[in-house]
C-alpha positions as CSV (number, residue, x, y, z in Angstrom):
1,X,-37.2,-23.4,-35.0
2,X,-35.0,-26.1,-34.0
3,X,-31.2,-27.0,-35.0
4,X,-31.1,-29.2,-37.7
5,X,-28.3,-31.3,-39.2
6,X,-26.2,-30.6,-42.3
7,X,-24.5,-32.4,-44.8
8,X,-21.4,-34.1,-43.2
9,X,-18.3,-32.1,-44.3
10,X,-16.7,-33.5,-47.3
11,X,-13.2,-33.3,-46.5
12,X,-11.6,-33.8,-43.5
13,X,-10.8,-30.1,-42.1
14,X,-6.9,-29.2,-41.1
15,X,-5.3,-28.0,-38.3
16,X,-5.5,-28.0,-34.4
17,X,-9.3,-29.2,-33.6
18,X,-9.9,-29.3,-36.9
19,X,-11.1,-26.0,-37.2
20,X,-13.7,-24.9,-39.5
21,X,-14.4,-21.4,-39.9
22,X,-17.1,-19.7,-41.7
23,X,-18.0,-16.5,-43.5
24,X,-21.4,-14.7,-43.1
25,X,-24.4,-16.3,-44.3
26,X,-25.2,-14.7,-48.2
27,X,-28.1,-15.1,-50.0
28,X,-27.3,-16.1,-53.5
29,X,-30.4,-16.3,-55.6
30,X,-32.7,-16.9,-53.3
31,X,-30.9,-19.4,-51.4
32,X,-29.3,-19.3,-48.1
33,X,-25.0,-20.1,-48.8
34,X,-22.0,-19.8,-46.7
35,X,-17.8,-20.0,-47.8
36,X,-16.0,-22.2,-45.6
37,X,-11.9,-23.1,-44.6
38,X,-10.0,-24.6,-42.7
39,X,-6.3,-23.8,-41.2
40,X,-5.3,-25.3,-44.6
41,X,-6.2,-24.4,-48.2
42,X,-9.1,-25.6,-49.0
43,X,-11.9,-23.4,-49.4
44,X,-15.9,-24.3,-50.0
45,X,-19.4,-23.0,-50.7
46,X,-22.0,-25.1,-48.6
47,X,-25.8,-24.1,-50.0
48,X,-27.5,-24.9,-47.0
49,X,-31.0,-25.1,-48.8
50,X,-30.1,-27.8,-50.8
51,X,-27.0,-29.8,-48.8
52,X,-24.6,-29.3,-51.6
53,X,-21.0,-28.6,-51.2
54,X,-18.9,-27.1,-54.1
55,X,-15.3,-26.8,-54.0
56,X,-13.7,-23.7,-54.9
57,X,-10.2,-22.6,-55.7
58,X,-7.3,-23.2,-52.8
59,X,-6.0,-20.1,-50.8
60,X,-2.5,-20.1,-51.9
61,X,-1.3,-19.9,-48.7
62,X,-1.5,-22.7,-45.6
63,X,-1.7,-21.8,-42.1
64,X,-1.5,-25.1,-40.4
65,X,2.5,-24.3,-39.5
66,X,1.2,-21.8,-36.5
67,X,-1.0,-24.6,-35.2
68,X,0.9,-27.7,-33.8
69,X,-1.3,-28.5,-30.1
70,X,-2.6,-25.1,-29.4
71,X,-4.8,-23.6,-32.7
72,X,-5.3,-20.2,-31.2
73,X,-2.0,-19.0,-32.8
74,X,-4.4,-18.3,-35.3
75,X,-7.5,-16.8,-36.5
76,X,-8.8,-17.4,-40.4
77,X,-12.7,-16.3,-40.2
78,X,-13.9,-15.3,-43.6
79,X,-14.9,-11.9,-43.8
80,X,-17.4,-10.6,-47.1
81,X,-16.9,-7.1,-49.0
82,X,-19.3,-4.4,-48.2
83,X,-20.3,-5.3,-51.7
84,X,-20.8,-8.5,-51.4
85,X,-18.4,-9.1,-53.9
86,X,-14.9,-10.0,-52.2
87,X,-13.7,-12.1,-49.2
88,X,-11.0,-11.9,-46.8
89,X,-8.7,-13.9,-44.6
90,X,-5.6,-14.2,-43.1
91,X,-3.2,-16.1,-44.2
92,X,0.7,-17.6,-44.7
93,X,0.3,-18.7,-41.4
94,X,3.7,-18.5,-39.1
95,X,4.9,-18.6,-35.3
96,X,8.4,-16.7,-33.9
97,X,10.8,-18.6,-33.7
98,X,11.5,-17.9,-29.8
99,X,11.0,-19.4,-26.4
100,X,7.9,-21.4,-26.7
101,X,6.1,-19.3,-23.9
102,X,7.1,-16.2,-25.0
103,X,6.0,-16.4,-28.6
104,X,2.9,-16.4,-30.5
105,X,1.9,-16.0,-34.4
106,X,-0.8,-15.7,-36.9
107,X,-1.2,-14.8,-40.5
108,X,1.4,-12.6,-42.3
109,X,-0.5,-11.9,-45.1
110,X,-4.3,-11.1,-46.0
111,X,-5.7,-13.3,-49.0
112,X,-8.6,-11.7,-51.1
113,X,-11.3,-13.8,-52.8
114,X,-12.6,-12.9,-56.2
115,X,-16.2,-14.2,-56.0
116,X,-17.2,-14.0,-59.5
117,X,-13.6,-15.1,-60.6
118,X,-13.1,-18.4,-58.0
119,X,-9.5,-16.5,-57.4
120,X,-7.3,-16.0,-54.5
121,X,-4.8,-13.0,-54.3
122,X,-2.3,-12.7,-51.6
123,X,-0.6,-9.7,-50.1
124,X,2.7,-9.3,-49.8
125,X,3.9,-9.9,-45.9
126,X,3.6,-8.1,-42.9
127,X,6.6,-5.9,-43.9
128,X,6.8,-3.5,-40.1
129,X,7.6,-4.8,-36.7
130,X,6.6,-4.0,-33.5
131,X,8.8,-3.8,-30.3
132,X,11.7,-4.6,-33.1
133,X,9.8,-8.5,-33.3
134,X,7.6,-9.9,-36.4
135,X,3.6,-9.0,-36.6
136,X,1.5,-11.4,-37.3
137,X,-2.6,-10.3,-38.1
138,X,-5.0,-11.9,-36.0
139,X,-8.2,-10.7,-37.1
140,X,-9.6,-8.0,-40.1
141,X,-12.6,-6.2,-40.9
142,X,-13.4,-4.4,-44.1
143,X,-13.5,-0.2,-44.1
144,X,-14.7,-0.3,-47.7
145,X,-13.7,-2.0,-50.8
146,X,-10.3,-1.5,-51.0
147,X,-9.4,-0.8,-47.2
148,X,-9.3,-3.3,-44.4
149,X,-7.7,-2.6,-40.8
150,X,-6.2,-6.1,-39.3
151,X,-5.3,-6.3,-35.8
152,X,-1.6,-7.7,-35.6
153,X,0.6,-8.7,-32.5
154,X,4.1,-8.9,-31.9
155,X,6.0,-12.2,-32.2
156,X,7.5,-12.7,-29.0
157,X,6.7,-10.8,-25.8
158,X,9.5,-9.2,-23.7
159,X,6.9,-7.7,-21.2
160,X,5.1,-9.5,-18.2
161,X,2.7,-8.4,-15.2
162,X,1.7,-10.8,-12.3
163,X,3.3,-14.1,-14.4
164,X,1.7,-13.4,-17.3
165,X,3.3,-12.4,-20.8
166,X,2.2,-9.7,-22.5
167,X,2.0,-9.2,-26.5
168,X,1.9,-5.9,-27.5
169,X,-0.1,-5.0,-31.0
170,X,-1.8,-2.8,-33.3
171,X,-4.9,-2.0,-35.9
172,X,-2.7,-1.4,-38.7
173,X,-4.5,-0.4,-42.0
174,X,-3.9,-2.6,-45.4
175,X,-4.7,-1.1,-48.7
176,X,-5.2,-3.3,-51.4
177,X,-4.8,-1.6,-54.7
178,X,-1.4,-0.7,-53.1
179,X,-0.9,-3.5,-51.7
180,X,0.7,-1.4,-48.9
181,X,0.9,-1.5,-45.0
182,X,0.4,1.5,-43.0
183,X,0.8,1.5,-39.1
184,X,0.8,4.2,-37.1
185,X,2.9,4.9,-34.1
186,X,0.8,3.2,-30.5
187,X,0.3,0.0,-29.5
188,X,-2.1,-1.7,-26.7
189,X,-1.5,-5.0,-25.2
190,X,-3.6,-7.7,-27.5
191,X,-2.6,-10.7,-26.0
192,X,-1.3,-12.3,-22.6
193,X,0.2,-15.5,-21.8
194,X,0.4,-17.2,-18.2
195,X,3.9,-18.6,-17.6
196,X,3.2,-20.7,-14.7
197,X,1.2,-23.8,-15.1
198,X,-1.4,-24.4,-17.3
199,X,-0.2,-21.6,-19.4
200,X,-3.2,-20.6,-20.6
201,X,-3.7,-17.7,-23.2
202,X,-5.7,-14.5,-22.4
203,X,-7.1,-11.3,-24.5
204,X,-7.0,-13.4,-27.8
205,X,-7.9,-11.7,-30.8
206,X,-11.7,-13.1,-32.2
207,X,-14.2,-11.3,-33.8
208,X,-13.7,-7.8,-34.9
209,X,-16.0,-4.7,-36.1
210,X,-16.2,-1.8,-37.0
211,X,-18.5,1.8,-36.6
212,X,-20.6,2.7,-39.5
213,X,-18.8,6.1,-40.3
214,X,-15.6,4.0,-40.2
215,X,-14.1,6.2,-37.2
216,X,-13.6,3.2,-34.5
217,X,-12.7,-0.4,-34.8
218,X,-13.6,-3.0,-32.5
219,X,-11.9,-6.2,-31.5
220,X,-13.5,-9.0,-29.4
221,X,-10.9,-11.1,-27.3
222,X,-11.5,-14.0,-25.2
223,X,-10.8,-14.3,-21.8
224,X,-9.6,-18.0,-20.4
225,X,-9.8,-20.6,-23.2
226,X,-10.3,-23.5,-20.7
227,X,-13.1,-24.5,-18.4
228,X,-12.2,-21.8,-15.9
229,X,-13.8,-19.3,-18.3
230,X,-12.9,-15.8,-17.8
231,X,-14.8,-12.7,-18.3
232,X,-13.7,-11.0,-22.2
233,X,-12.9,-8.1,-23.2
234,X,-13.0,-5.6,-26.2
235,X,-10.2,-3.1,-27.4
236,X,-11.3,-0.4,-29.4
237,X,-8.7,2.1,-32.2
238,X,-9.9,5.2,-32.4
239,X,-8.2,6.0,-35.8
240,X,-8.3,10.4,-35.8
241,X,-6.4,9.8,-32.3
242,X,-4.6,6.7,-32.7
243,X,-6.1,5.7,-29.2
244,X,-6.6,2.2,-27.9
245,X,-9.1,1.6,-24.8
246,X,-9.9,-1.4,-23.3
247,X,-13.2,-2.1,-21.4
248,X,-14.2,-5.5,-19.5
249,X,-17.7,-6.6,-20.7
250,X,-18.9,-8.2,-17.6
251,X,-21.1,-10.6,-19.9
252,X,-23.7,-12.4,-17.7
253,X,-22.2,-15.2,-16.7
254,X,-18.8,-13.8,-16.9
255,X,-17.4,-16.9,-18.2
256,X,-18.8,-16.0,-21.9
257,X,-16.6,-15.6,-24.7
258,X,-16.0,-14.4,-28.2
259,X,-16.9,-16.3,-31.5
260,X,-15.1,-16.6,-34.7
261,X,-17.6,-15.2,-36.0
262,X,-17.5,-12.3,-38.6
263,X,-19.9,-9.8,-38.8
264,X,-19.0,-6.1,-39.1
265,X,-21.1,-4.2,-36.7
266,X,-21.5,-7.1,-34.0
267,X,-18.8,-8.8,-32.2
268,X,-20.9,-12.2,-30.7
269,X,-19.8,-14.1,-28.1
270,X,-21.0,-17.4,-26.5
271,X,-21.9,-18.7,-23.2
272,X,-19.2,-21.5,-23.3
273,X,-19.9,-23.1,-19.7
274,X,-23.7,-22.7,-19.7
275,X,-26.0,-23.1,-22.4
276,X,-23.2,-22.1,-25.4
277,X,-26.1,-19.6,-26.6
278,X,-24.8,-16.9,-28.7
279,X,-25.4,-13.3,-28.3
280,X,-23.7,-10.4,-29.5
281,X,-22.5,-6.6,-28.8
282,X,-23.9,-4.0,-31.0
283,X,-21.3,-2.0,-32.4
284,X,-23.6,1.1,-32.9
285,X,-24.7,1.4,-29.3
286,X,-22.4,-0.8,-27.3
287,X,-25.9,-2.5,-26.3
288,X,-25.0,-6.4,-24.9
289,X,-27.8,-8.7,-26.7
290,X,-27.9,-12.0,-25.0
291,X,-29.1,-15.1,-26.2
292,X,-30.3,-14.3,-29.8
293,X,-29.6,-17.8,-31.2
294,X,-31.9,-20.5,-29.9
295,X,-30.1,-23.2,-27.7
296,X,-28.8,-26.4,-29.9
297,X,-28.9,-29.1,-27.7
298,X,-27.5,-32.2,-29.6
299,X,-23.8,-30.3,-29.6
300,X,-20.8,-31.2,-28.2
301,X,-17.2,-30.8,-28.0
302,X,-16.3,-27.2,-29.0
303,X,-19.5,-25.9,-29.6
304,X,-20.1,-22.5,-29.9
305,X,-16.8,-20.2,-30.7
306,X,-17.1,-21.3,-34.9
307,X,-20.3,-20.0,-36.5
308,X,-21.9,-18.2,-39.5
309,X,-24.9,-16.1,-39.3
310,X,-26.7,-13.9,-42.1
311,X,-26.5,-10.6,-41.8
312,X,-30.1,-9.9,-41.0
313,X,-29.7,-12.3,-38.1
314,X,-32.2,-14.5,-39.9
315,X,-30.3,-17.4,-40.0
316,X,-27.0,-19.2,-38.3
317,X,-25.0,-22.3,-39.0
318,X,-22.2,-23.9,-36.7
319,X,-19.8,-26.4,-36.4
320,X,-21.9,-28.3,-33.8
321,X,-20.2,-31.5,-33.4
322,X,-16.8,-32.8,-33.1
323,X,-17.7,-35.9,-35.6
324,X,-20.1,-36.3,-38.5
325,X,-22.6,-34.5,-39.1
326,X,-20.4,-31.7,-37.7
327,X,-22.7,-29.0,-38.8
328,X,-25.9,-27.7,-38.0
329,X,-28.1,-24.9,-38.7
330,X,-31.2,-22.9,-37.4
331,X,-33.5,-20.3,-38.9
332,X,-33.6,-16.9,-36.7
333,X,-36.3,-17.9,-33.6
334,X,-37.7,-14.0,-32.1
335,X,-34.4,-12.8,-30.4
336,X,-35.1,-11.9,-26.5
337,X,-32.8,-9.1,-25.8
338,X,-31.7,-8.3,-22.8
339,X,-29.5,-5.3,-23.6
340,X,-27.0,-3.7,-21.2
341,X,-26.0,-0.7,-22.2
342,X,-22.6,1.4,-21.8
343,X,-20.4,4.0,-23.1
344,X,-18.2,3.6,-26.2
């Protein structure tokens, strides 16, 4: 089945690039729906059946402050309950305030969506440092209803290797009936900035997942942002151990990197300088599954690193194009797998 065009957005998204990001795909009543935001606080339901926006109560908290020129400071993918019945996101976007190359940001707090009661409820801010500097979350998943790990980075970096700065970070668990942080004692290195011209960021923090018995959490990061590409990486937190590893993917073409996407046993990724197909990693196996979206070939600029998909992988939608009609969707086509398989 081929891409097809969506409704033009209805409001004119905020923030660097004008980022939209999406939740999962969720079928309410027999039609195919999907939450939407932006780096503001404006927050939507798009039916993608029937074209129809509906506009749904603000987050309380903006995040266009971390943005300015460069919107990788932050990371606001929607993220559904195990239930179904909640959604997720950073927010109270922020940045350090210390030397511009040395410094980074993100959200300080986690919003929760009521879906029954169109509600927002913030938490209370990151209230622990790391390396004696300010964390900011970068990207969540939910353990079960009340649980959520977020992987969080320090402000500013006082570490570097071969000219590049490095951010230090941890999968720090939030409890929401407490409202309570909890991290634990090791960190791993999330995040790297070059300091010599073009300054480009490395390791940042996209999609994460997490194991089925809850035991290991995933996170995707990106290598190069720019045309060079750069082959990505995943971290995983071993939570019994408190143990971080790191392992290179080696996606075929190496230049791949990860989406925005959230989906809590994948972490998908996209062929940026190639075709801008979408594939994913299989959390349960560690299997690489390339190309399982069909190639859209009316997008352009950006394509590829802001989708939605269901969770059945029977359906995707994307922000496709820079102008109007910026979205797109396409029902699942048979997904050709060529899986790669290693040890995680």
């Amino acid at each position: 089945m081929a891409w097809v065009n969506e409704a033009t957005l209805n409001w004119t998204p905020a923030g660097g690039e004008q980022l939209v990001f999406f939740s999962p795909i969720v079928d309410i009543s027999g039609e195919q729906n999907v939450y939407l935001t932006d780096q503001d606080v404006v927050f939507k339901k798009y039916n993608i059946d029937t074209n129809i926006y509906t506009t749904l109560a603000n987050l309380n908290y903006s995040s266009v402050g971390v943005t300015g020129t460069n919107p990788l400071r932050f990371n606001r993918t929607l993220a559904v309950s195990p239930d179904g019945t909640k959604i997720a996101c950073l927010s109270d976007g922020q940045m350090y305030p210390g030397t511009a190359l040395q410094r980074t940001g993100g959200g300080r707090r986690v919003e929760i969506y009521n879906i029954a009661g169109n509600s927002w409820a913030a938490s209370k801010q990151t209230d622990f440092l790391i390396n004696t500097y300010t964390t900011y979350g970068r990207a969540l998943v939910w353990v079960d209803e009340d649980t959520l790990w977020v992987w969080c980075v320090e402000g500013y970096s006082s570490a570097s290797q071969v000219n590049v700065w490095l951010f230090a970070g941890k999968c720090v668990k939030y409890t929401i009936s407490t409202d309570t942080w909890t991290p634990y004692t090791n960190t791993f290195w999330i995040l790297g900035r070059a300091d010599t011209a073009p300054y480009e960021w490395f390791g940042y923090a996209s999609p994460t997942a997490i194991k089925a018995d809850g035991s290991v959490v995933w996170l995707g990061a990106a290598g190069s942002t720019t045309t060079s590409g750069g082959a990505s990486t995943y971290s995983s937190y071993t939570v019994a151990t408190d143990a971080y590893a790191g392992t290179t993917l080696n996606i075929d073409p190496s230049t791949s990197i990860f989406c925005h996407t959230y989906d809590r046993d994948k972490l998908w990724f996209f062929r940026v300088l190639t075709t801008c197909r979408q594939g994913y990693v299989l959390i349960s196996d560690g299997s690489l599954n390339y190309d399982a979206v069909e190639e859209n070939t009316s997008r352009d600029t950006g394509y590829g690193r802001l989708f939605g998909v269901s969770d059945a992988l029977t359906y995707f939608i994307a922000r496709a194009r820079l102008n109007a009609p910026q979205l797109m969707s396409t029902p699942a086509t048979p997904i050709t797998f060529i899986p790669k398989v290693f040890i995680i």
